[in-house]
Structures are given as C-alpha cells and as structure tokens.
N, C-alpha and C positions, 0 to 999 in steps of 0.2 A: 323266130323268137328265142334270145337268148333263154339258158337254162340257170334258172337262181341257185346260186353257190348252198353249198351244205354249210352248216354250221362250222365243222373242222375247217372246212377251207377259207371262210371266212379268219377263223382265228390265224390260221398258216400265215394266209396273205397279212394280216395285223404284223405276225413277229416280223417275219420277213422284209417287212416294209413299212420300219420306222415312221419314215417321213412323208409317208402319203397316203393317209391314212382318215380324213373325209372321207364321208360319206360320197361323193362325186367322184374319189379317186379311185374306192372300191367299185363303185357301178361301171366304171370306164376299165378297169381291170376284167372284169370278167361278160362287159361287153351289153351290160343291163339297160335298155332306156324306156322310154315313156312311161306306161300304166306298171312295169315291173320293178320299178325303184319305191312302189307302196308295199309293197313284198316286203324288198331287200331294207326299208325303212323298217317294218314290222320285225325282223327278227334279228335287225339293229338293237332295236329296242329289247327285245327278250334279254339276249346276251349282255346288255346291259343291266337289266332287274336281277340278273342272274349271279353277277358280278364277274360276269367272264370275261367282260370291256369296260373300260370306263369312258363316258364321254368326256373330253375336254374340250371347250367352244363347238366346233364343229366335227372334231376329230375322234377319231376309237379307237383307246391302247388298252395294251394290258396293262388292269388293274395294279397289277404286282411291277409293274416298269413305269418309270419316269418318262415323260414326252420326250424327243428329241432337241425341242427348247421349251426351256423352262426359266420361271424366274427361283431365284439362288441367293440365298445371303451367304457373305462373304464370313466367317467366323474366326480369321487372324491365321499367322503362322503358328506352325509348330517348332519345335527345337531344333530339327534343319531346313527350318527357313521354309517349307512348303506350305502354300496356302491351304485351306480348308473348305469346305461350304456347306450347305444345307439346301432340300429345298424348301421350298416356301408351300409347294402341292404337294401333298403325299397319302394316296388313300388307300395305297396295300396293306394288308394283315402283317406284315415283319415287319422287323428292325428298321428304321430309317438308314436309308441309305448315304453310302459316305460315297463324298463328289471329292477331286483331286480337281483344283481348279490351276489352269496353265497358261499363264501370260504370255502375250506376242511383245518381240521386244516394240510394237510400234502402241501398245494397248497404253492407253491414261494406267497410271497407278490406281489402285480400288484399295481401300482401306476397312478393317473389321468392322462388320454392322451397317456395310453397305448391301443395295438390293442392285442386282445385273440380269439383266437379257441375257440368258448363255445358251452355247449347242451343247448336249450332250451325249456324249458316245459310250455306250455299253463297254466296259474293259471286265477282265476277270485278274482282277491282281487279288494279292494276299490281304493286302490292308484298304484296298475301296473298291467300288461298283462301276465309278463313274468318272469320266475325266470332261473337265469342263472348258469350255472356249470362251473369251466375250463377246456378245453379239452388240449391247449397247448399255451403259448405264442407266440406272432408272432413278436411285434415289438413297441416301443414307436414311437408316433406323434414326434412331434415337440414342447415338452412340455418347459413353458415359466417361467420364473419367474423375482421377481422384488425382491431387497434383497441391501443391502450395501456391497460394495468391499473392502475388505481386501487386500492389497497387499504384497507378501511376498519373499521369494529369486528369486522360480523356477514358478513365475506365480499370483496367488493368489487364494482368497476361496470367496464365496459367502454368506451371512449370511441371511436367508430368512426373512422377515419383515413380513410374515401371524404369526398369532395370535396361540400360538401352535405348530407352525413348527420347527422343533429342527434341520435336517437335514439340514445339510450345502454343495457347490456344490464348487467343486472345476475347478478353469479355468487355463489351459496350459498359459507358457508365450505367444506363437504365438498368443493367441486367447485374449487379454486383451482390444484390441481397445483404448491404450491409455488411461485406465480409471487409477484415482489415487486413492491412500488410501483414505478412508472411501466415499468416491464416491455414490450413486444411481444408480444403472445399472438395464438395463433389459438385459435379458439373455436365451440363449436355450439349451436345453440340446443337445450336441453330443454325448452320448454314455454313456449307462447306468452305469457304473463303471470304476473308475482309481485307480490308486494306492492309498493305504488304505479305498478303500470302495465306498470314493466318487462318484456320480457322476462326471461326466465332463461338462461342457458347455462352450460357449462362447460369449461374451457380444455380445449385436447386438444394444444397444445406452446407453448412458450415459444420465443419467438424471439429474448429480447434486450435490447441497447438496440438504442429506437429511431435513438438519432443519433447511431450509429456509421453513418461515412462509407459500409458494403459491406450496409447494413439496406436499404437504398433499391430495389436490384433483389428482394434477399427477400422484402420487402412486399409486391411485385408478382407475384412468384411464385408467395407463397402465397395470396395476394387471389384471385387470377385458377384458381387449381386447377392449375396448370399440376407435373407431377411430376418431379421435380429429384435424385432418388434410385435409381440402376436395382436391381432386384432381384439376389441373389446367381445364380440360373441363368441371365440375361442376362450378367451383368458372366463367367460360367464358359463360356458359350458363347461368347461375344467373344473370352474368350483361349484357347480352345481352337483356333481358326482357324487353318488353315495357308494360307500365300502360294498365288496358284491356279498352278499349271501350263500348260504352251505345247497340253495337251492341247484338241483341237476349237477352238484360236485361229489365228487367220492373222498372222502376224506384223508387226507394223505398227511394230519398231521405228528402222527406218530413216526415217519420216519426220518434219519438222520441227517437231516436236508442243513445244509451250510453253506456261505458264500463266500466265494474268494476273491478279493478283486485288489486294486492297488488301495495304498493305504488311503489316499488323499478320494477314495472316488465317492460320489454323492449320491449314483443308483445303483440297484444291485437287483438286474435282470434275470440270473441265472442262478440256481442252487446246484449242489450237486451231495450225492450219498453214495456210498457200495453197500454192499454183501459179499463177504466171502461166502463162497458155498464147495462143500463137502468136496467135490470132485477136481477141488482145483482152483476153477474157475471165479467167476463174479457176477453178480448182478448191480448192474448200476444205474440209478436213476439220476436225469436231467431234468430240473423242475425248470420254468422257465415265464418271467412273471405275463398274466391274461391282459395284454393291453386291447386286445378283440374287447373286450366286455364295455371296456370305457370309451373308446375311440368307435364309433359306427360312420359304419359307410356311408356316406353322402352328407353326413352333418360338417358344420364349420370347424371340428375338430382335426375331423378325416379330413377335409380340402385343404387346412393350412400345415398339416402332418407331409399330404402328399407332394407341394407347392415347395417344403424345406427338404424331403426324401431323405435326410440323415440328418443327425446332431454334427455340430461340428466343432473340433477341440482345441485348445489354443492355451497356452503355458498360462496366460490370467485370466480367460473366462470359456465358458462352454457356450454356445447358440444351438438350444435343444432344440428335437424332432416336436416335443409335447413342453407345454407347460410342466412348471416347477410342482405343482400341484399335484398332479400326474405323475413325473418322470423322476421329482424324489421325496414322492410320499405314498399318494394310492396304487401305483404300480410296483412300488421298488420292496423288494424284499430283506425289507427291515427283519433285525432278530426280533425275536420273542412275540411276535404279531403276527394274525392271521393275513395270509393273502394269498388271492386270486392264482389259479398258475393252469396252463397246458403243459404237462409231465410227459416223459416217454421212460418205459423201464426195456431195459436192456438187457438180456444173456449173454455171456460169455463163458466162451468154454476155457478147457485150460491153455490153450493157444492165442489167446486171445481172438476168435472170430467171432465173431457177433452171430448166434443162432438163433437167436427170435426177438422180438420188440414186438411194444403195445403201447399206445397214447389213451390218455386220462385226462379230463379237462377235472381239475379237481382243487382244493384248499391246502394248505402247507403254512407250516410255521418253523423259519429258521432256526436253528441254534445258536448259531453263531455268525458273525458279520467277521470274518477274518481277513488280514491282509496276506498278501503271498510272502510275505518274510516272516510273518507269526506260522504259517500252515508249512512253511519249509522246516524252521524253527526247532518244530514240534516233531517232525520226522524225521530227521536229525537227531530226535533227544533230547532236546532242548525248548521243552515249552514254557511258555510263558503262564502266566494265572488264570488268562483264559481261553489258552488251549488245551492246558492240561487233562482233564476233566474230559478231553474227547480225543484224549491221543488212542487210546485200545479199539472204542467201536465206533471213531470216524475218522481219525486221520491213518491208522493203519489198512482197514480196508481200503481208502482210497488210493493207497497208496502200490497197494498188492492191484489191485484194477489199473494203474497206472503201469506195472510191470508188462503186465499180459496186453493192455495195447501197445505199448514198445515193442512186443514182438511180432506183432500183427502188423505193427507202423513200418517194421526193417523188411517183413517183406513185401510189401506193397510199394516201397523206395521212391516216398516222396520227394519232390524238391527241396532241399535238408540248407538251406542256406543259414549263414550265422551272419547276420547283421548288428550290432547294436545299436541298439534306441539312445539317440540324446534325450537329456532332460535338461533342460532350464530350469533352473531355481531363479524366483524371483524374491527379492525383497519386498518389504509392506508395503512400499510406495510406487512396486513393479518396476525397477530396476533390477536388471540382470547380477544379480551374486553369484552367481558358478553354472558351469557349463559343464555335465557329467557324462558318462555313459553308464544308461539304468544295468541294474546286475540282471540276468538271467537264473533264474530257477527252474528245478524239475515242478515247481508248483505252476508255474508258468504255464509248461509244457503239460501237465495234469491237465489243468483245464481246457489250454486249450484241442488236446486230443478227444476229451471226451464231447466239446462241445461239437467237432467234427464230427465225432459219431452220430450225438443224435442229430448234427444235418442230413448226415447219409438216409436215416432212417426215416425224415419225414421227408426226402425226396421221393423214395420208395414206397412210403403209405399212400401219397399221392398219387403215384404212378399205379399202384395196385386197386386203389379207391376209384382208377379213372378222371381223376378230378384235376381242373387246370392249377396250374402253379407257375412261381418264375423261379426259375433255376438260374444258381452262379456258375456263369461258362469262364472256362479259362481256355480259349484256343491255345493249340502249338506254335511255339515263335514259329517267324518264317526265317527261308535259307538262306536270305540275305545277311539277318541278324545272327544266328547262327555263325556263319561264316565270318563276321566283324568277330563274335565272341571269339572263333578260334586264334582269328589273327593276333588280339590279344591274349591268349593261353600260351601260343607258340614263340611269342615278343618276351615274354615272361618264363619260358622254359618248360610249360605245361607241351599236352596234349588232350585232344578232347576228338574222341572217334567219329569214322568220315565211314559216308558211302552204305549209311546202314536208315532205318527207320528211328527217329529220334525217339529214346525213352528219356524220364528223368533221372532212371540209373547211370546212363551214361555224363549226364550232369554231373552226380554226384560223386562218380569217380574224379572229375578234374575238380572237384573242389575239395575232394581228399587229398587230392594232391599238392592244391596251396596249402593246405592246412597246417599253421605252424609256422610256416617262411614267411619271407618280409611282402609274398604278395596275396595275404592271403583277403584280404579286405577290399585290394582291388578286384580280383576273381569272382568276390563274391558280387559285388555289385555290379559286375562287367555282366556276371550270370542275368541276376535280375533285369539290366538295361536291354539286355535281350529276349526278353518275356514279352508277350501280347500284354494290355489291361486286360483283367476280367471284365464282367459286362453281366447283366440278366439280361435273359430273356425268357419266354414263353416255352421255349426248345432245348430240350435236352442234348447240350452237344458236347460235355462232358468235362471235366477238371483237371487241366494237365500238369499245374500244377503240382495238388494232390494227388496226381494217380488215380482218379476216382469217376467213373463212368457215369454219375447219378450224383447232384450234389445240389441243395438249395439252403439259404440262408433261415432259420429255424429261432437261432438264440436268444436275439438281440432285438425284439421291436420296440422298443423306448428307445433306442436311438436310429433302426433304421426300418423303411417301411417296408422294404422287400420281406422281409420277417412280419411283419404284421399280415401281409397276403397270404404267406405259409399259414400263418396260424387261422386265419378266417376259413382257408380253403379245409382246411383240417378239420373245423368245427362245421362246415358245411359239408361234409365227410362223414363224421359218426354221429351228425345229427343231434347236434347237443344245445341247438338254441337257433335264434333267430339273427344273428349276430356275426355268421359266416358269410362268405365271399357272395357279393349280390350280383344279381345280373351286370349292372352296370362296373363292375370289379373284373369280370369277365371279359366281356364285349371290349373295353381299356387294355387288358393286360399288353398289348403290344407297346402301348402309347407311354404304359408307366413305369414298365421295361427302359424306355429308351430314356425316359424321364429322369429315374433316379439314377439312373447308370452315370447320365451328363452331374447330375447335383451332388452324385458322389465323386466326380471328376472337381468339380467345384470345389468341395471344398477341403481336398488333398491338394489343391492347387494353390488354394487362402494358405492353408497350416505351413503349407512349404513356403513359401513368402513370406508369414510369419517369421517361421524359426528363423529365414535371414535375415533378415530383418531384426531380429533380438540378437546374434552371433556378430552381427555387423555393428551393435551398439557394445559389442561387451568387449571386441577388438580394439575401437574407435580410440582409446584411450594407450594404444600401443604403437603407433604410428612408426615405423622404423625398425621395430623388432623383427628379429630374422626368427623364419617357422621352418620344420621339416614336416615333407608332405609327399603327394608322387602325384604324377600325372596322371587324371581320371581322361581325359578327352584330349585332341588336337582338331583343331578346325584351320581353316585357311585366314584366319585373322588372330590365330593366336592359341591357346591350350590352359586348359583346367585344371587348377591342378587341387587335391583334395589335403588337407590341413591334419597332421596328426592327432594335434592336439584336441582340438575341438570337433575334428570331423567338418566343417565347412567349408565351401566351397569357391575359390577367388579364379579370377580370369589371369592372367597373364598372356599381356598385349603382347604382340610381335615385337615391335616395337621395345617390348623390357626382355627379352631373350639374349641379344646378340647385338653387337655391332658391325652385323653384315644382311642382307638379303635374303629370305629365306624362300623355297618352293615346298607346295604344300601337293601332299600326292593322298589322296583320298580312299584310295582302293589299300595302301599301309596306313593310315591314319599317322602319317610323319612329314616332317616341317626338317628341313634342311639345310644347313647354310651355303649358302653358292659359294664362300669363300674357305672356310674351312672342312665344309663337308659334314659340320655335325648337325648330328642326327636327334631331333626330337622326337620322343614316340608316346605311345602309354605306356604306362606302369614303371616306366624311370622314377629314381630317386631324386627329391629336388632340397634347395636349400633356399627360400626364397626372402623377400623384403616388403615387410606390409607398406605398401605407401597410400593406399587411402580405404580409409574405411567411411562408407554413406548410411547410416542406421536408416534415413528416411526410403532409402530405396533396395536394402540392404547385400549394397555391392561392395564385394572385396578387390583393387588393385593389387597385384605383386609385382615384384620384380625379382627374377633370376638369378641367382647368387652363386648356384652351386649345380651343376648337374652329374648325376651319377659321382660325386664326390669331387667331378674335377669344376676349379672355378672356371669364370665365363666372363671373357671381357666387354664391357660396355664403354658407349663413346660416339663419334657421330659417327654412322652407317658410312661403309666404304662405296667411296666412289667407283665410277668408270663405266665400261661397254660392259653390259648386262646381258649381252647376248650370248657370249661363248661359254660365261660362267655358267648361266642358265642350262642351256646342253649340254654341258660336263655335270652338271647337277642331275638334269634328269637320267643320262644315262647313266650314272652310279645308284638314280632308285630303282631305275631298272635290272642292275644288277641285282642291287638288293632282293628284288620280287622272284628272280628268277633261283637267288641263293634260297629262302623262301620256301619254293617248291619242288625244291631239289631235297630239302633235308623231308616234307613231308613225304615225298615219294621214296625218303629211307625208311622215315617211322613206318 
C-alpha cells in the first residue's frame, strides 16, 4: 500500500509540476490507488480551504501562480511595439500579474480586447512575471473606439482618430444611431469582420463635431473609458451631506492654516502653517480636508469614487473623483469657513529632520485661499493687500520651515529633475491662445516638500499602528533602461557612473552636468523615460524616486482614492469614529491597488492625448514654418524629435530625413545613411519643416531641413544594389559601437 504524501510534498510536487497537476496526476505520482485517493481527495481539499491550492476545474496550483494555460485578454501595445495581457483568473493576494504575450510568425493577428487560449511560462524579468503563447482564440470583448463617421449608401465607415491607426470599421445601415456625415461617434465592435475585411461595429453615442474647439478633451475621455457622468444616487447622496460637527474633533481653528494652490484651482485639499521655535527649528502643520467623513465605504459614493480612482485634468474641464458638491464645497477648504480635516503636526529640528509627529482628526479654518505667485510675492517682499497682513506670522515661518527641509531634502538627494509644465491657454470659446511654459517657484516647491512630509509620516503611523495601508512604490529602473539613458549621456558628452549599485545621487550628478547647456532638457527627460511608473500597493517596497523607504499618498483624497484609504486606515488607527477602513477595504486592498494604479495610468494617458491634440490645433495654422528642436527618440521607421518652442512632439518619417536609405541599429538608437554615412542619433540639433498638422488626432509631420547645423538633401531616394551599401553601413555602426566602448573604458 502506497504511503500518502505529506503536505509539503504534496505542495513540492504542485510547483515542480506545472502541468500535471490533477488530481489523478498527483495519485499516479506518488503511486496512490483505490481506497487511498479518499485520503489524498481529503487533504486535497484541506489545502485548498487553507488557501494553500487553488482548485481550477480539475487541477491544484498555487494560489499565488497562474495555470499554465490560461485564458488572457490581449490589452494592446506599448511604445515599443510589445503586446500586453491580463488574466482573466486571478485569485492570489498580490499585484496582478503582467503577462509578455509573444507571437509565432504563423499566429492569426489578435487585436486589444480580444480573449486567447494561451500557455504560460513562469519568467523572472524586471518588468513581467509571464510570457505568453497562443494556444487558440476565443473571442473579442466589447472592444470600443472613438473615430469620425463617414456616411455612405449601405451604412457607413468609421475612420479612427488614434495616432497611427490606419484600420477603418465599418457600420451596417441598422446600426448608425442616426449619426451624420463627418460626425464624432463612439462605437463597438459587433463582429470581427464584414464584407471586404472590415470590421463591423455599431455606434453607441454621438459626440458631435469633431472641431468644435471643447471636442478635444471629450475624445479623450471617451477614447480612454474614463466616466464623466456621476449616477443619480451618487449626485442624491452628495447633496444630502450635512457640514460635519465639532463632534470627536480637537479644534485646530486658531492656527495659521492657509492654502496654496494654482490661481485658477476650484478645490483646496491641503492647508499648511509653521512655527518657528526657539531652538532653530520648526513646527509644521499639514491640515488636509476629512473626505472619510462624507464619502463611506460601501455607499454609491465610495463605489463611483473607487470605479473613477482619480480626477482627471484637462486644460477645459476637470472629470472629478467626487461630485461638485463635495469636491468644491463641503470638502474644499475654503477661507474663512469651518472645515472638516485629518491634520498631522510635525517637529523639526534645526537640520531640518523630522523628530516627532502626531495626527488629529479635527476642525480648521483657513485664512487665506492664496495662489503660489501671491505667496511667492509676499516673500519676496512684495505682497499684495491680501497677503500682507500674513507676511510676519505666516508666510515668513513657512518660509524658514521651507529652508530647513531644503537641507534635509540635499541630503537625502532625491531625483531633482527640472521639467517644465506647459500650459494651454484657452480662449472663451476653447480655442488654443498661447502655448507657455508655467514659471516654477520656491512656493511650488514649499508645498510640495512639506506635503512629502506628511506622506512620510502617515506611512510610518501606519506601519507603527500595525494597520494595512497602500503605499506609493517607485521601483528602481532596470539595467536595460539605464544603459539606453547612458548611451544617450555619452551621445551628448555627459557621463553617468557604471559598475556600482544605482542611487539617485548618481542621477543627479549627470543632470548637473546638462545643466545650462543646449542638452539639458533632453537629459532630463531621457532621465525620466528611464524610470519605472510608480504603482500602489499593499507592500512597502519603497520610493526610489524620493529616496524614501516608507512613503504613501496622505494629501489629496478629493482627487485621489488611494488617499482616502490612508486617511480611513488612520481613523481606524486612533479610533476616532466609525468611518475608518472597513473590513471589506481590507480584504480589496490588493484589488484596489491594482485598480487605481490602471485609472491612474488612464488618465495620464487621456491628458497626454489631450495636450496633443490642442498643440496640434495651435500648429495647424502654420503649415510650412520651419521649428528648432532635437531628437528625443530614433526608431527604425523614423525619429522624434521634440519642438523648442512649444515643447511638442512630431514624428519625422524616414522617408523626410534623406534622399538615401537608411539602417537602423537599435542597441545605438541611430539611423544611418547607406550613402553618405550620416548619422542620426539622439539629442542632435534639428531644423525642421511642419508639414502636417491633424488637431483631430493630434499628430505632428516634419520634415528635415537642417541637421546639427549642416543642411540635408531631399529628392527621390538613390537607387541601385543595396547590398554592399548596406555592409559598408553596418560595419561603420560597428565601428562606431566599438569607438563607444573604447572612450568608456577611458572614462
């Protein structure tokens, strides 16, 4: 009589043995039959109640691992072209796992929002878990698109408004919804092909025209999924809201609580105050408005809050986290009026190190609603009529508090990157009037250091109180990206230290070192393009970014919800009401981790389609005019190059480069010409020629005019045997690679 496996070896044989992994593969494994498979059945079953297995059909994995096949929706490329997936099963406690899905060249094409049969193999790369195979197609989602309508005898055609999309969908007369020629429509696919190839879909709303000047954020709204609508039992429980009461608050309205925010902004989440004290130092309070009190867990406010996971912002409208109600009245900390706040007071010594902190769920009234050029203004010496009156006991303490984190901030040598923000100005009727870059202030930087602080601190209360939380992770790039950023430092005349453990001091040496010269804008975004995204999660895996071992979002929950869990877990922490993190906030945190983390991908993806989309209509009227700019990217169809003036971003085809053949070598990110040998790279200077601008989809054409100062002939592409050129080309990027690593191995 076989001997029934222990527990461990049961589990052993599970990892061990992906794909055979029935119940009848394990009995045959370890040799079990008749009456003893009610046994190996029974403690089947355990490890399963236990969650030490999961059952799926017949089969037993680990809970924390995906099947070996599995079904996977497809979720589109990324910027170099590599697909994506998800699964469709997923019942571990972490992150959703990222699948690398990898076509045979014999596989059908699978397009975003489709569902696939796939194998999957365990990988341990930097950036996924899982590489995926197709095993068989099953079926498209409900895949969406936004595009202009065409109408024509038997129906009409769809024309897609993404950047790149060439595929056009065609819609049956039945399914038109009434939309007319050149129309806005959103639309879904019904059936993956009609006559001559098309797709099929059928509109599901009209949007419009498209070139009406306030279409431009709605395309991206509805492009992106993002819900712009709140339901009627959301919009009924928002104005049912009463103002909260002095009830279980400590009264915080004697101190010098102010808020800084841009001029134009509508809520005002955050206050802030100092105290100089005797020894130097500071005490600083971060008041930060009680959206806990009004929003509860499990009501229609909390589900349509969690469903949007951030506000999202757009040069002519906002699509808030909360209602208008909420987000700029009973939450927002208006001057001169009582309101709701979780506070946290801070020590600081005369070095600026943070020595003690304490959170206060308590009442506050503003002094003043300021903007960062009235609160710079003022500190400067130059106040205006109503900052005057708070330049001695509020804008100069904050300003001595803003000293002493500067010194705390230089050594701890965050990622110190200098980018400028555009702004869009629109006119009344939302046409583009000027394209700027916003000014930067130490008021900027005030706030936002302090507000880093009290995230640090209520990651740490957390951690101390024992209590779950979702922390903002900013993994370490990996050494791929890394090594892409040096290539351009070294293209560029920088250097950026090799062969050591990455800090972001070493960052910020090679961006002292653009600093001032003509490449210093590409370094710094070259810096950035080489960063992971941030992410929450449940797991403290620290901010590499900031430099900061412990770090969760605290400030903002009227525009994002990961802050609203901080602050419920907080109040579920020092026991201040019924109104903190509920079981069911708990039990989710993985789910809503992975949730917001996508919605906040969402809708940094709308806003940036936006702004081109508005830079593309403020161009459109310049057709021909020559731009200086330099090369952000090369790829093997062509190179990107970024715009001085406006900071935006146009393609240049192959095609508009040269009048010769070029080779694209991907490991130098340089494009070559077989005939004369020149060399395209990054961070070259260009002189280029707008020749089309699409506001509806907002793509930049250029053409080539000047490279590094010398001009560039155009004309029809030279003929002839392509093969020898081609070998005289590669072996000159080979030189180049080996010249390269020659000067590295001097530095």
């Amino acid at each position: 009589m076989a001997q029934i496996p222990s527990r461990q070896q049961i589990l052993d044989w599970v990892a061990e043995h992906p794909e055979a992994t029935a119940k009848r593969d394990i009995a045959k494994a370890f040799g079990i039959k008749g009456a003893e498979r009610i046994e190996l059945k029974r403690l089947l079953k355990e490890l399963e109640a236990e969650g030490m297995l999961e059952r799926r059909r017949r089969h037993y994995l680990d809970a924390e691992k995906l099947p070996p096949v599995s079904v996977i929706q497809i979720l589109g490329p990324d910027g170099q072209g590599d697909l994506w997936a998800k699964p469709m099963e997923w019942e571990g406690e972490g992150l959703l796992p990222k699948i690398l899905f990898i076509p045979r060249k014999a596989d059908p094409a699978v397009g975003e929002g489709e569902r696939i049969l796939a194998r999957l193999t365990e990988v341990h790369a930097e950036d996924h878990q899982y590489e995926a195979r197709l095993i068989r197609r099953i079926s498209h989602s409900a895949l969406k698109i936004v595009g202009i309508f065409r109408k024509g005898a038997d129906g009409g055609r769809i024309v897609p408004i993404d950047k790149g999309a060439d595929k056009e969908w065609r819609v049956p007369a039945g399914a038109m919804q009434g939309a007319e020629d050149g129309e806005l429509v959103e639309a879904e696919q019904s059936a993956p092909r009609g006559r001559m190839g098309l797709p099929l879909a059928r509109i599901v709303e009209r949007l419009g025209d498209p070139s009406a000047p306030r279409s431009v954020s709605l395309i991206a709204i509805h492009q992106h999924g993002i819900p712009d609508e709140f339901p009627e039992k959301v919009i009924d429980e928002a104005e049912a809201a009463e103002p909260a009461t002095m009830k279980g608050r400590e009264d915080l309205r004697d101190l010098p609580l102010v808020t800084i925010d841009p001029v134009d902004a509508r809520d005002h989440d955050d206050a802030v105050a100092a105290i100089t004290e005797e020894d130097g130092g500071a005490t600083i309070w971060v008041a930060i408005a009680d959206v806990a009190y009004y929003v509860r867990p499990g009501k229609p406010l909390d589900r349509e809050a969690w469903k949007r996971g951030n506000s999202s912002y757009f040069p002519d409208r906002v699509v808030p986290m909360l209602p208008d109600v909420l987000s700029g009245d009973l939450c927002s900390l208006h001057e001169g009026v009582d309101r709701p706040v979780l506070a946290v007071r801070m020590r600081l010594d005369g070095e600026g190190n943070r020595v003690s902190h304490s959170f206060h769920r308590g009442m506050m009234r503003s002094l003043a609603s300021l903007s960062y050029e009235q609160a710079q203004a003022a500190a400067d010496g130059q106040p205006d009529e109503v900052a005057a009156p708070l330049v001695d006991y509020v804008i100069k303490p904050l300003w001595h508090a803003y000293a002493l984190l500067k010194k705390a901030r230089d050594r701890r040598q965050p990622l110190d990157l200098d980018l400028p923000e555009r702004r869009i100005e629109l006119t009344p009727d939302g046409r583009v009037k000027s394209v700027n870059f916003r000014e930067r202030y130490d008021a900027h930087k005030l706030i936002e250091e302090m507000m880093i602080l009290a995230n640090v601190a209520a990651a740490e209360e957390l951690i101390k109180l024992r209590r779950p939380l979702l922390f903002r992770v900013h993994e370490e790039p990996s050494l791929a990206k890394i090594d892409a950023l040096r290539e351009v430092a070294e293209a560029s005349g920088f250097t950026l230290a090799k062969g050591q453990v990455l800090q972001t001091r070493h960052l910020n040496r090679l961006l002292e070192q653009a600093q001032g010269t003509d490449f210093d804008e590409l370094i710094n975004i070259s810096a950035l393009r080489s960063m992971t995204q941030a992410y929450y999660s449940p797991e403290g895996l620290g901010h590499f970014g900031l430099a900061l071992k412990n770090y969760a979002h605290f400030t903002s929950p009227i525009r994002r919800y990961s802050d609203l869990i901080v602050h419920r877990a907080l109040i579920a922490g020092h026991h201040w009401g019924k109104d903190g993190l509920s079981p069911e906030d708990v039990e989710n945190l993985s789910t809503t981790a992975e949730h917001i983390s996508e919605t906040e991908r969402r809708s940094m993806a709308a806003e940036r389609d936006t702004t081109d989309r508005y830079l593309a209509a403020y161009l459109s009227d310049r057709i021909g005019s020559e731009f200086a700019g330099r090369i952000s990217g090369v790829q093997r169809f062509g190179a990107f190059v970024k715009l001085d003036e406006t900071g935006a971003d146009g393609l240049l085809p192959i095609r508009e480069i040269g009048n010769e053949y070029f080779i694209y070598d991907a490991d130098s990110q340089t494009l070559m010409g077989s005939e004369t040998g020149m060399e395209v790279s990054v961070g070259q200077r260009v002189t280029v020629r707008l020749k089309e601008a699409v506001p509806v989809t907002g793509g930049l054409m250029l053409e080539l005019i000047e490279l590094e100062g010398n001009s560039v002939t155009h004309g029809p592409k030279a003929r002839g045997k392509r093969g020898p050129r081609k070998l005289a080309v590669q072996a000159r990027l080979k030189e180049i690679k080996r010249a390269k690593k020659r000067k590295r191995a001097r530095v």
